[in-house]
C-alpha positions as CSV (number, residue, x, y, z in Angstrom):
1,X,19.6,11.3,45.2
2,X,23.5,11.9,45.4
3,X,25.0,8.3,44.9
4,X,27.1,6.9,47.4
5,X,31.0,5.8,46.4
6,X,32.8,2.6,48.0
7,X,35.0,4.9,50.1
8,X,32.9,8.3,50.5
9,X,33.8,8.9,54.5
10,X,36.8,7.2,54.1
11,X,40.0,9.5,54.8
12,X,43.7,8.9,53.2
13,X,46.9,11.2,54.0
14,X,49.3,10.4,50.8
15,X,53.1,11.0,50.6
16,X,54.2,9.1,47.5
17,X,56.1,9.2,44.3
18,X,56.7,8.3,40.8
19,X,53.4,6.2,39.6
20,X,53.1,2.7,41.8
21,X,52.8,4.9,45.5
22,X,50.4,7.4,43.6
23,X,48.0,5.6,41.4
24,X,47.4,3.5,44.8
25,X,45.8,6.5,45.9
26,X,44.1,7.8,43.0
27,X,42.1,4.3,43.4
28,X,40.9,5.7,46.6
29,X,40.4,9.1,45.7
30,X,38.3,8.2,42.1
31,X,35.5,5.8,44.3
32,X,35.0,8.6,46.9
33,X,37.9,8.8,49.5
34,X,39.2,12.2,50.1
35,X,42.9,11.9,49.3
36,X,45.2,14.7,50.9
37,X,48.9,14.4,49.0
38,X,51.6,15.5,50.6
39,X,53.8,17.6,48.1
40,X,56.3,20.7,48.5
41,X,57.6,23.4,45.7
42,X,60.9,22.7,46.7
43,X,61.1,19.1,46.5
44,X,58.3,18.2,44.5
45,X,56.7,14.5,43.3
46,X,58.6,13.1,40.7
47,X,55.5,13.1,38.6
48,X,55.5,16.9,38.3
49,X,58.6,17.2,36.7
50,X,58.4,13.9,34.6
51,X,57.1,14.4,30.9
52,X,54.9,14.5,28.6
53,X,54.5,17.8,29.3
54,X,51.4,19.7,27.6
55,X,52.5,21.8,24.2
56,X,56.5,20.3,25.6
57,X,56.5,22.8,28.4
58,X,58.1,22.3,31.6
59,X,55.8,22.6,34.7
60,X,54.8,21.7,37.8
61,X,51.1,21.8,36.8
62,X,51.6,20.6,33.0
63,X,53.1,17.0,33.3
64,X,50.6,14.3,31.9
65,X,52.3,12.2,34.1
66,X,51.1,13.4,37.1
67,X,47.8,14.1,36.3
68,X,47.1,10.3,34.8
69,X,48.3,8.8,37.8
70,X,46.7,11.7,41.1
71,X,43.3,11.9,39.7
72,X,40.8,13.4,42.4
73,X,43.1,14.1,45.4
74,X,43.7,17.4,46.9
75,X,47.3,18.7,47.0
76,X,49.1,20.1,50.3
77,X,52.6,21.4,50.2
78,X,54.4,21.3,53.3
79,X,58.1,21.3,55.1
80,X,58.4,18.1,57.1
81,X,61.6,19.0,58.0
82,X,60.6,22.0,59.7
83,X,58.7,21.0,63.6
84,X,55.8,22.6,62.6
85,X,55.2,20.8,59.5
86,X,55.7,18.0,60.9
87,X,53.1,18.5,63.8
88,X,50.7,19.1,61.2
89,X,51.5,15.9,59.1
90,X,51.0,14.1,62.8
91,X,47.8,16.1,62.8
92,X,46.2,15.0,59.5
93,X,47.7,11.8,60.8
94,X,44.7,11.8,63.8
95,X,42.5,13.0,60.9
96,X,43.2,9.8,58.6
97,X,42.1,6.0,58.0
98,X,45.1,5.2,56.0
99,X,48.7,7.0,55.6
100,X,49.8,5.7,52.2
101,X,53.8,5.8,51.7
102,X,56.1,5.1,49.1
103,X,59.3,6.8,50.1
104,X,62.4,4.9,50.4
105,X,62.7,2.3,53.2
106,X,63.4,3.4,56.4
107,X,63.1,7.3,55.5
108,X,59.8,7.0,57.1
109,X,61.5,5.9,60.4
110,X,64.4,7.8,60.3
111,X,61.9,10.8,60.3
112,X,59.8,9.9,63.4
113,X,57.3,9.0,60.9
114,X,57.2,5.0,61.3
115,X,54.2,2.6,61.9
116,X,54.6,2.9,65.8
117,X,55.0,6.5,66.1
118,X,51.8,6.8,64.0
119,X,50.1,5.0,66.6
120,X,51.2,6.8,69.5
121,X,49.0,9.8,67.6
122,X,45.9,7.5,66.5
123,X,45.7,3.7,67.8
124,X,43.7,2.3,64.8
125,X,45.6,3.9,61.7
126,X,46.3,1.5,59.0
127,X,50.2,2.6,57.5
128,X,50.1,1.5,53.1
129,X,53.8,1.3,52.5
130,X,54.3,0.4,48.6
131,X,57.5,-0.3,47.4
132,X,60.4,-1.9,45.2
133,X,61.3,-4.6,47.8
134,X,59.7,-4.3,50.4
135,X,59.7,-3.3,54.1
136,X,61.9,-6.2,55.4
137,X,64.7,-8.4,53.6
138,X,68.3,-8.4,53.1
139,X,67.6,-6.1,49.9
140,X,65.7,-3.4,51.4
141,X,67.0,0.3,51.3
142,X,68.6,-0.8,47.4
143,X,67.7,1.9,45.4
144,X,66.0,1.3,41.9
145,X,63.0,1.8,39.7
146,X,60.2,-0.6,38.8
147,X,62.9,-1.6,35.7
148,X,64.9,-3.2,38.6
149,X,61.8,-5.5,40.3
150,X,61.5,-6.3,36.4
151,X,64.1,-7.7,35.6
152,X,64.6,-9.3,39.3
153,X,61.3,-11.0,39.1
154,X,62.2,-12.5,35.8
155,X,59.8,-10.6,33.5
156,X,63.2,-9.2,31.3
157,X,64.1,-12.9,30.9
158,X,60.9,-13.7,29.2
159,X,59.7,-10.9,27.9
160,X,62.2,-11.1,24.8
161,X,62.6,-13.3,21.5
162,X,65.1,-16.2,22.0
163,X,67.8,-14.4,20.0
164,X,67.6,-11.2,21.2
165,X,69.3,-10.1,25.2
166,X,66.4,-9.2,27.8
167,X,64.4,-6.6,26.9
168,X,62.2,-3.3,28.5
169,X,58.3,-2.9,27.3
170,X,60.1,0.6,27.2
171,X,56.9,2.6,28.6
172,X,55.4,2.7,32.1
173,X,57.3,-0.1,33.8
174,X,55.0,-2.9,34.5
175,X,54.8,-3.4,38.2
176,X,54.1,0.2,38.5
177,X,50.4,-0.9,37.0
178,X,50.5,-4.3,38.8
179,X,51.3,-3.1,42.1
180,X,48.7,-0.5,42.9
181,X,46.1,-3.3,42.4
182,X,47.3,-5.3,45.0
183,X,48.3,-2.7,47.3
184,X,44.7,-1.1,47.0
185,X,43.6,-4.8,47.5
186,X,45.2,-4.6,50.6
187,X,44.2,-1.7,52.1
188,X,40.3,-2.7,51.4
189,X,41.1,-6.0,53.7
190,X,42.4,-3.1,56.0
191,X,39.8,-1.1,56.1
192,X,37.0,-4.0,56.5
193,X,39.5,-5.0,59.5
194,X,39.1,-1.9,61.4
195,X,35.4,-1.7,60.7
196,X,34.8,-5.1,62.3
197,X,37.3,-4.7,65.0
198,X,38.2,-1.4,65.5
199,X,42.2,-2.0,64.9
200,X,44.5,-0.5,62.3
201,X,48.0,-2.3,60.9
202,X,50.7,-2.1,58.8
203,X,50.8,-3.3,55.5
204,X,53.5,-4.0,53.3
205,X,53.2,-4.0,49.4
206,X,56.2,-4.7,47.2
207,X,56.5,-4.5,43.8
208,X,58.9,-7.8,43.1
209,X,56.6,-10.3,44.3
210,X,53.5,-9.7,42.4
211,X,55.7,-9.9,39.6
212,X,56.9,-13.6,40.6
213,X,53.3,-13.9,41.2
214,X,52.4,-13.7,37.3
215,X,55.0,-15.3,36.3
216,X,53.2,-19.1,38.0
217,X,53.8,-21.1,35.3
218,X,57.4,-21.3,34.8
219,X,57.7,-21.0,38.2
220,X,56.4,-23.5,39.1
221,X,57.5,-25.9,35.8
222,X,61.4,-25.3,37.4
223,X,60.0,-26.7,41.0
224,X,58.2,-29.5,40.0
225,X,60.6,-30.5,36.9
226,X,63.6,-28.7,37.4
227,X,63.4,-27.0,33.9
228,X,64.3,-23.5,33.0
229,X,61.2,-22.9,30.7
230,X,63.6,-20.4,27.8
231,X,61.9,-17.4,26.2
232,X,59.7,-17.8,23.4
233,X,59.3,-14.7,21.7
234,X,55.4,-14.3,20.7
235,X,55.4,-17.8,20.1
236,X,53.2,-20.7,22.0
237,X,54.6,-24.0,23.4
238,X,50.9,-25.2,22.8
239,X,49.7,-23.3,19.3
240,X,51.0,-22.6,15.7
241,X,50.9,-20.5,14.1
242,X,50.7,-17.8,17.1
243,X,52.5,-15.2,16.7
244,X,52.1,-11.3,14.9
245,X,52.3,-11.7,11.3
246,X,53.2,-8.4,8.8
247,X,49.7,-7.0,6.9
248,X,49.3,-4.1,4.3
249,X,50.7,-1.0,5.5
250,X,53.8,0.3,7.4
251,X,54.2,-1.4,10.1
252,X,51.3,-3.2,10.4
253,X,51.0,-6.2,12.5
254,X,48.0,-8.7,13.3
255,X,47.7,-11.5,15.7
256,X,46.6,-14.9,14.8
257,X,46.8,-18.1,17.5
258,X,45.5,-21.5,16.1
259,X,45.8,-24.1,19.5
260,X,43.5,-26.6,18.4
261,X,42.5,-28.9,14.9
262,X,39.8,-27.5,14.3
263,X,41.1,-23.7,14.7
264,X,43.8,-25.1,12.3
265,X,40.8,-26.5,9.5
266,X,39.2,-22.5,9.9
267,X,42.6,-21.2,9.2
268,X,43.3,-23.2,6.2
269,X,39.9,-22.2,5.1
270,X,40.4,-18.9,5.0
271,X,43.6,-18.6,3.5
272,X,41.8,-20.5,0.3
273,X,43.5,-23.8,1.5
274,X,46.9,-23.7,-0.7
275,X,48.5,-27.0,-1.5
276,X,51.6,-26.1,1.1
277,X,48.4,-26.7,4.3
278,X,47.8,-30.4,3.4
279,X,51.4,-30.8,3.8
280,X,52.4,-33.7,6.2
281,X,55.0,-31.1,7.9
282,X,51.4,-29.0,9.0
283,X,48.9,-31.9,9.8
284,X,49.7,-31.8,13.5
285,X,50.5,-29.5,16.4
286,X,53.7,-31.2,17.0
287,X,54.7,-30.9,13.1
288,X,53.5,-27.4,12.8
289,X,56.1,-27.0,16.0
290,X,59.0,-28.7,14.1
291,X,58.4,-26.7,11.3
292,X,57.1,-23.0,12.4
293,X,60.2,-20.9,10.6
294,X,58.4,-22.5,7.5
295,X,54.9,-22.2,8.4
296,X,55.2,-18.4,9.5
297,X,56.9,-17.5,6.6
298,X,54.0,-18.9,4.4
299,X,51.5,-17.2,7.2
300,X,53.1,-13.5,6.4
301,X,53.6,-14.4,2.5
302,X,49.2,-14.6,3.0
303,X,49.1,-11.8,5.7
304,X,51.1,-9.2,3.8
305,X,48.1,-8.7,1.7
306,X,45.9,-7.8,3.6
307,X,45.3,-4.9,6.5
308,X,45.3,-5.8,10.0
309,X,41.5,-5.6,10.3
310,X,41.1,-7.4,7.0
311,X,42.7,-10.8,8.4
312,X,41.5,-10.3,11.8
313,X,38.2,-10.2,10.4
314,X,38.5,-13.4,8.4
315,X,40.4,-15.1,11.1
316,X,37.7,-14.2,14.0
317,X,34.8,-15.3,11.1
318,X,36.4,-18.5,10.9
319,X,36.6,-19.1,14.8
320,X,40.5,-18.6,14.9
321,X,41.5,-16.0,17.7
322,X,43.2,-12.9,15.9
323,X,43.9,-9.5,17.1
324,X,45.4,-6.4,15.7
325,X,48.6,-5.1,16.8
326,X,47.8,-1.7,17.9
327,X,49.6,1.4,18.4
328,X,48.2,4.2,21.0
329,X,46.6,6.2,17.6
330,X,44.9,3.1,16.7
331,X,43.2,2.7,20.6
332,X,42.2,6.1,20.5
333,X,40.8,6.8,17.2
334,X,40.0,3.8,15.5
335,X,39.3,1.1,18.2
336,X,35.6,0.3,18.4
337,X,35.1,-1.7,21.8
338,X,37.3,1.2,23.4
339,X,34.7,3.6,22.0
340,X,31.7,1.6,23.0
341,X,32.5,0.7,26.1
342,X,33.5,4.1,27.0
343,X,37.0,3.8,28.3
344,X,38.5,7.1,27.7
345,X,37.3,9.8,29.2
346,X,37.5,13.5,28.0
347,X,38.8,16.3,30.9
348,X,39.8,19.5,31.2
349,X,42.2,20.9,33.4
350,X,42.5,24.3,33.9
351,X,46.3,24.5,32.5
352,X,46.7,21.4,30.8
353,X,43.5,21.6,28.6
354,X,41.4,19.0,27.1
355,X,42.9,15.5,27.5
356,X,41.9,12.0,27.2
357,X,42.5,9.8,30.2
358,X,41.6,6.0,30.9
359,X,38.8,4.7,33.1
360,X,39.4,2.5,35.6
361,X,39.5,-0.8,34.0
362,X,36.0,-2.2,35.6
363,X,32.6,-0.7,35.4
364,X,30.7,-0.7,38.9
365,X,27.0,-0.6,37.7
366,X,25.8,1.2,40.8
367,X,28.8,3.4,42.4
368,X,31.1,3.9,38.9
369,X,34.1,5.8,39.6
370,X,34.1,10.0,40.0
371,X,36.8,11.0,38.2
372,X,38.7,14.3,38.3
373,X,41.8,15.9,37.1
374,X,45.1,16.0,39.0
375,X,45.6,19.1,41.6
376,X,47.6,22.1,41.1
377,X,50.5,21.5,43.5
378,X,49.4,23.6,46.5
379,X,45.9,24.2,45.6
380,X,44.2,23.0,48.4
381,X,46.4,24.6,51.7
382,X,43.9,26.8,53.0
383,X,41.6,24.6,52.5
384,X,43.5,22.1,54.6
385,X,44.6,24.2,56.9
386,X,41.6,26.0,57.9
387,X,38.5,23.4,57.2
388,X,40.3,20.2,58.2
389,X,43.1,21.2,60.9
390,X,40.9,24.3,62.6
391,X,43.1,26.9,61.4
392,X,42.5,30.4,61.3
393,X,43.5,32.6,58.4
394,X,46.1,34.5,60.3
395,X,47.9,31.5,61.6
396,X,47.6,30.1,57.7
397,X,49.7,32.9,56.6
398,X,52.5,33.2,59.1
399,X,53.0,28.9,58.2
400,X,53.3,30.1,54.3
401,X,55.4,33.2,55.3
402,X,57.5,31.4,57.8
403,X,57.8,28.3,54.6
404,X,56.3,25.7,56.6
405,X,53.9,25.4,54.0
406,X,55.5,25.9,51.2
């Protein structure tokens, strides 16, 4: 018997960008929705044209970009600019539960395209706009990347070493993985909504105030004590040692966090407990604080001979939390609980080749997710056209010889 996803039935019309607006929809499309995304040749989704590119080769269909982040959905290009393109987006607007946006604010609007004109063509549609600020605010309509909500939100501030200026995790910018959670999140509430009452809405997902969100403690130390909590590196205001420490090996790294006494008696243990441990200037937390520039530099005189999985080995045997530092070679090849738990999946596209790409990060033990490759840009207009919209073949090619669908 064919298993049932979360959202098989349900139906989503996408026009999005970059990552946060389009990995929103790929968690629809991967448990079962059917996910049309809006795209043209001429102006196509950032994704396309962002790289890696397979073998370093430009292409529409070869960015690894955009095939992490629009697993499952089924691509449509279209003019909206042209009145017949947009009477079929306003068309596959009475076709769908949700339209999911992430254009910038007010574009949406400006092009007849806003919350109340979508009801005017279905009552009940539920309108997912993701984005850096938001829908509303004094701020809205600044352009920017999820860099900018970053470093607004604070997470630059404190996600740096107290001698160094603020600082990037220089990869796929964080609320661009944070957001989509939240916005999907949202659009569940949505949806049980309009089951149980029949009524669509508007939501409005920003990418700046999930990042506040995680960032609760020193928010909330700086209301209740008026303190500006300052960046601590890799360090611990409750543990030491914690930080990474050097091992054997270029450029090999390995965690170790000791919070409580007897964490601290496992660690000593392990390193043979050497006369510089029963120290007074180590007995305590609050003297291992005082004196941390001395304690790590004994910690990484011990560390440096070993590997990474050596000491986190010893550490873990010992009961003291240690991790190693990986790079993305190290999760891929050599990572056993990414390998038992099955978290990369091999897939084949039919230009980009074999490729490894990431589960979602939860296992549903009855309905696990269905995932497939990104679409080639365009692949799916007849299809869309003539299944979903009624069309018939000759009316299908005057659209793509007229460039309405283009």
């Amino acid at each position: 018997m064919e298993r049932k996803l979360p959202f098989q039935g349900v139906k989503v019309l996408e026009w999005t960008q970059a990552i946060n607006g389009p990995w929103t929809g790929a968690y629809f499309a991967d448990f079962g929705a059917e996910v049309i995304k809006i795209e043209s040749t001429k102006f196509p989704e950032m994704g396309r044209v962002s790289s890696p590119y397979k073998d370093n080769i430009p292409g529409f269909n070869r960015s690894i970009t955009f095939n992490t982040f629009n697993t499952g959905k089924e691509s449509f290009t279209v003019n909206l600019r042209d009145p017949r393109g947009y009477e079929i987006f306003m068309k596959l607007v009475a076709w769908a539960d949700i339209v999911l946006q992430n254009q910038r604010p007010g574009l949406m609007k400006a092009m007849s395209l806003g919350y109340e004109e979508l009801k005017k063509v279905k009552e009940d549609i539920i309108l997912l706009e993701v984005g850096i600020m938001g829908q509303e605010g004094p701020m809205v309509g600044v352009g920017g990347w999820g860099s900018n909500s970053m470093a607004q939100s604070g997470q630059f501030y404190y996600y740096r070493f107290p001698d160094n200026g603020p600082s990037s995790p220089g990869f796929t910018a964080v609320p661009d993985v944070i957001g989509p959670m939240f916005a999907a999140m949202a659009g569940i509430a949505a949806l049980d909504y309009k089951r149980r009452t029949g009524k669509g809405q508007h939501l409005d997902v920003s990418q700046l105030e999930p990042l506040v969100h995680f960032l609760g403690p020193v928010v909330l130390d700086f209301t209740v004590n008026g303190r500006i909590q300052p960046p601590v590196g890799s360090r611990d205001p409750h543990a030491a040692p914690h930080n990474a420490f050097r091992c054997k090996g270029d450029d090999k790294w390995c965690v170790i966090a000791v919070f409580t006494d007897e964490e601290w008696q496992g660690f000593c243990k392990v390193l043979g407990n050497p006369e510089w441990t029963k120290s007074p200037r180590f007995a305590t937390l609050s003297a291992r604080k005082e004196n941390e520039n001395e304690l790590e530099e004994q910690v990484n005189k011990w560390t440096s001979q070993y590997t990474p999985q050596e000491v986190m080995m010893m550490m873990q045997e010992a009961g003291v939390p240690a991790g190693i530092v990986q790079n993305a070679q190290d999760i891929v090849d050599f990572d056993p609980q990414v390998k038992a738990r099955e978290l990369l999946l091999k897939m084949h596209h039919p230009v980009v080749g074999d490729y490894l790409h990431t589960r979602w990060p939860f296992i549903l033990s009855k309905t696990p997710a269905m995932i497939r490759t990104g679409p080639l840009i365009g692949a799916h207009n007849h299809y869309i056209c003539t299944e979903i919209l009624g069309m018939s073949d000759e009316e299908f090619i005057e659209l793509v010889n007229a460039e309405v669908i283009i």
